[in-house]
N, C-alpha and C positions, 0 to 999 in steps of 0.2 A: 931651312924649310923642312916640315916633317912630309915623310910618304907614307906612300904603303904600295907593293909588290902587286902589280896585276894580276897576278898570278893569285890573288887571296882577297880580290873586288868581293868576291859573294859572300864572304868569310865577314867582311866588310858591309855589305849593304843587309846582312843576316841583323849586325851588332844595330845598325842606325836602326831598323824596324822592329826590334825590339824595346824599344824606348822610344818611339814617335810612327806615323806612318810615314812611310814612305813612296816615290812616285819618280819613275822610271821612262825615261824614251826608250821604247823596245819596237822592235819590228813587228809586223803585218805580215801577214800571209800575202798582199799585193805587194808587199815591199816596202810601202810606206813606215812611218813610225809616227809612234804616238803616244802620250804619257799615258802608265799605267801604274795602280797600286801594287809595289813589289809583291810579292812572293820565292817564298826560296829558291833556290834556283836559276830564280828568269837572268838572263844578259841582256844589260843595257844593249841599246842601240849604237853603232857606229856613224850614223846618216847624219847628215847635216843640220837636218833643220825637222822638226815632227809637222803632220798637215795640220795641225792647228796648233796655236802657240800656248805656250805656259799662263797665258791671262787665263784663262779658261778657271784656272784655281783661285783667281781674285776677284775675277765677274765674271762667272759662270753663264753660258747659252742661256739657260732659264733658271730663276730663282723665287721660293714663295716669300711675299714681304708680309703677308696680313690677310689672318680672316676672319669673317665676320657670321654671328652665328644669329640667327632671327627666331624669335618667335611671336606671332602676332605683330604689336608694332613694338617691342624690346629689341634691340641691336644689344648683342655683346661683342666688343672686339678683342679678339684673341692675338697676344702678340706671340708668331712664331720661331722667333730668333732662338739661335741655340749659341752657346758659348761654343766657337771650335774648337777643333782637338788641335793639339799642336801638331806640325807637319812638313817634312822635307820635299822640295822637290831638286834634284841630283839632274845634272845634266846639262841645264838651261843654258843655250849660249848668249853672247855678248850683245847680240841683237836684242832678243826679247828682253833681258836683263834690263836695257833701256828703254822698253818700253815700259815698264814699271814707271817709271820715275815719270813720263808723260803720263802714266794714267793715276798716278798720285797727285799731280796737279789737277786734276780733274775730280777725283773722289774724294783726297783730302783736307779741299780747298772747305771754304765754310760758302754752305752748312754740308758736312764733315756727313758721307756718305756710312754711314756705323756697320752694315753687312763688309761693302769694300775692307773697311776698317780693320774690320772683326781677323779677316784670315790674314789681311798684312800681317797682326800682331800675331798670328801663330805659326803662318809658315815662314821657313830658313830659306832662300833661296843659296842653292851652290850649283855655281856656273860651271860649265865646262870652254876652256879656251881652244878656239878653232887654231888645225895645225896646215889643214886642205880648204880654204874657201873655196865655194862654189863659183861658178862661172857668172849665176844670178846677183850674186853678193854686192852689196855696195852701200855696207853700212858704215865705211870709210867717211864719205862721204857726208855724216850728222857726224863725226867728231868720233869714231867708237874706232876703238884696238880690240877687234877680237883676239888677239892672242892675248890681254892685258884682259880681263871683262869683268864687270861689276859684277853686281849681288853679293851678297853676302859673306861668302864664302866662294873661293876661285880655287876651280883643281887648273891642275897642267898636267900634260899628258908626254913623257919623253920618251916612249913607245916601250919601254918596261916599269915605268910606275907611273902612278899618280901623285902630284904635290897639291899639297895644299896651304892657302892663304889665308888668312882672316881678313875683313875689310873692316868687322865693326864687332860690337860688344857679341850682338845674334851670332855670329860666324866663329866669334871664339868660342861660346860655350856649346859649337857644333863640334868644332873639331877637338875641344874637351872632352867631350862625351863617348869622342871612337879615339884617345890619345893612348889607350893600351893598345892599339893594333896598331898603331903610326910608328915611327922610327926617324931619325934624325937622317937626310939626305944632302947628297952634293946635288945642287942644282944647278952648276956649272953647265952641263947639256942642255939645259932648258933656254938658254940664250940662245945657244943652233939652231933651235927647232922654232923659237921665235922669228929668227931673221929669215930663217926659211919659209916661213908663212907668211910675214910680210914681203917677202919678194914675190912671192905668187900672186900675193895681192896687187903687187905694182902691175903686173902683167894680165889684169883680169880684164875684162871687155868695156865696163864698167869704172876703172879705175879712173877717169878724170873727169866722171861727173860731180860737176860741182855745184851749191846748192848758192854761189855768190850772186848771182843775180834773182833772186827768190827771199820774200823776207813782207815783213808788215809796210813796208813803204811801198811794196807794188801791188796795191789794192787794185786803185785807178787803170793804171794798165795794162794788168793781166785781167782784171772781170771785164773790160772791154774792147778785148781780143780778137780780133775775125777766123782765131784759128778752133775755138771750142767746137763751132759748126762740123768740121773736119774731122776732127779728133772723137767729137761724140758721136758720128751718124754712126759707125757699128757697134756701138756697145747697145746689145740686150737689158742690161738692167735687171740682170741675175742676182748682185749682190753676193759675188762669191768674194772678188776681191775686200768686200769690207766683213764677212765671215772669216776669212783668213790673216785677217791686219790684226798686228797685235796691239796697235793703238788705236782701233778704231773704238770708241766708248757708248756708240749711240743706241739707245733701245726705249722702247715702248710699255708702256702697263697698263693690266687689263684685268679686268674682273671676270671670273669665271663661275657659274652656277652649279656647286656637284651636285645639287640634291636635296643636300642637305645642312647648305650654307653657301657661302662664297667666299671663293678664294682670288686673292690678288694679286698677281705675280708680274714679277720684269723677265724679259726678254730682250735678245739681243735685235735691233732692228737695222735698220741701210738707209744711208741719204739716195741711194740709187733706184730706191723703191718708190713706185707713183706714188702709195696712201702716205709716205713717210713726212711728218710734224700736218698730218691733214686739219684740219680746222672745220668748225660750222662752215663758213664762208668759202671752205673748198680749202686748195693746195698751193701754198703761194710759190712754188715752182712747179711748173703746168709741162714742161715739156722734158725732154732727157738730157737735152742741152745744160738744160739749167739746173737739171740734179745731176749731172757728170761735171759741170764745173764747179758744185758746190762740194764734191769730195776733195776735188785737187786744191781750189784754191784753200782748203780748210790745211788739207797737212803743209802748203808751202805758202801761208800770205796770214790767213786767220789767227792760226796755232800762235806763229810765231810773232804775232803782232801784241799778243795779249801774254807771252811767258817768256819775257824778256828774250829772243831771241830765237830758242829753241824749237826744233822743228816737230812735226806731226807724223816722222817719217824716220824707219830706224835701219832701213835698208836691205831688211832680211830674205827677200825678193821672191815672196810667194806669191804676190801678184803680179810677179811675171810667168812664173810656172802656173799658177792656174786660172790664170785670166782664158776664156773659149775663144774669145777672138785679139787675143796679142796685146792688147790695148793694158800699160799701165803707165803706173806715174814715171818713171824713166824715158817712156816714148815723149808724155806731156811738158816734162820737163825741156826735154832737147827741141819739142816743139814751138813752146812759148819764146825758148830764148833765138831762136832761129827770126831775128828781124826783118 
């Protein structure tokens, strides 16, 4: 496997932004981390996990799709799309990594979302492989080795260098591109440090939640459960938990007046929210009951009913940390299966 010396990351993240942008988990002044466009200098982040996940680069919070320009009764429509630049994002761990691949079935599928599209085909993702999971952690649990983690490109980290992997055609001509600053490595340690994370993992709080009882054949008896009542009377309906999910896909569009036209844009929206899929005819889920069991049952019964198996859910455990009142799919989880 080739590295490169920690000691020479900047030397390193200088050479990749040079030749593409580049896009970094770096720290916060609260502490948190969050992806930012490099500049010279900056240090990645060491944190686990940034407050919002890497989708943010493939379906962006808000984005303009179309606008239209009037005069009198003449409509002209302006298509706004721009060819991306091509673009790294360095860091990404094993979780979000697979959330990609869930939100590729969604945006790929036909008819073939062409924005989503657009920056698949330009950004590289390279993952970074967890050596500390979090306490939150339990993307074990959908089938994911963070120490092993998808995308494109996979570093490993043996606490004086970084290695790197290729997984696919994208990932070699990443690590082609910085192969003057690389060097031929023993990765003999890189096993230690693997077992050592998987043993943490064995030990985490989280570690024998299992998704076996959860799946497209328990439609029937998880939607008609007497525990949603329970489970949803505290939740507010903030929709932080599905701004923080890196699979969660749902959003709204809406025409805006500047002035002097209109503009059409998507936005990120929440099944948690009253007006969310509202209709002439009103809201065909009227209560919170039934927009808190439409999130869960969608990542453990819907998703996987319709994509061969695979779940809605990749374990990264933000909505455990920022859920305001405790409430997430881990509680739901142990609570459905509690007979």
């Amino acid at each position: 496997m080739l590295k490169v010396s920690k000691s020479k990351l900047n030397e390193l993240f200088d050479a990749i932004a040079a030749k593409q942008t580049l896009y970094l988990p770096v720290d916060r002044n609260d502490g948190a981390s969050e992806y930012k466009k490099y500049e010279s200098g900056m240090t990645m982040s060491k944190a686990l996990n940034t407050v919002r996940s890497a989708k943010d680069f493939f379906f962006p919070q808000t984005e303009n799709l179309v606008d239209f320009k009037m005069e009198g009764k003449n409509i002209e429509v302006i298509d706004v799309r721009k060819e991306s630049e091509d673009f790294v994002i360095f860091g990404v761990r094993a979780c979000d990594a697979r959330s990609f691949t869930i939100l590729d079935k969604v945006f790929l599928s036909d008819p073939v979302d062409s924005f989503y599209k657009n920056r698949r085909d330009h950004g590289t993702v390279v993952t970074m492989a967890c050596t500390r999971p979090a306490e939150t952690c339990f993307c074990k649990t959908f089938g994911i080795d963070p120490t092993v983690p998808e995308g494109d490109c996979a570093c490993f980290d043996d606490g004086e260098n970084i290695f790197f992997l290729a997984h696919n055609d994208k990932g070699q001509k990443f690590v082609d591109s910085i192969s003057s600053l690389l060097e031929e490595g023993d990765a003999r340690k890189l096993a230690d440090v693997q077992e050592q994370a998987r043993a943490v993992m064995e030990r985490l709080p989280l570690a024998k939640l299992s998704t076996e009882n959860f799946g497209g054949d328990k439609l029937n008896e998880y939607f008609n459960s007497d525990k949603w009542a329970g489970l949803s009377e505290s939740c507010l309906g903030c929709g932080t938990c599905t701004f923080v999910c890196p699979t969660c896909q749902c959003y709204d569009i809406k025409d805006f007046n500047t002035g002097k036209g209109i503009k059409r844009y998507r936005c990120w929206d929440s099944c948690m929210y009253s007006d969310f899929t509202k209709m002439a005819h009103g809201n065909p889920r009227l209560t919170q009951l039934e927009r808190f069991r439409q999130r869960f049952m969608h990542k453990l019964v819907y998703f996987p009913a319709n994509n061969n198996g695979e779940f809605g859910c990749v374990g990264c455990g933000r909505c455990l940390s920022k859920c305001p009142i405790s409430m997430n799919i881990v509680k739901v989880m142990k609570a459905l299966e509690d007979k």
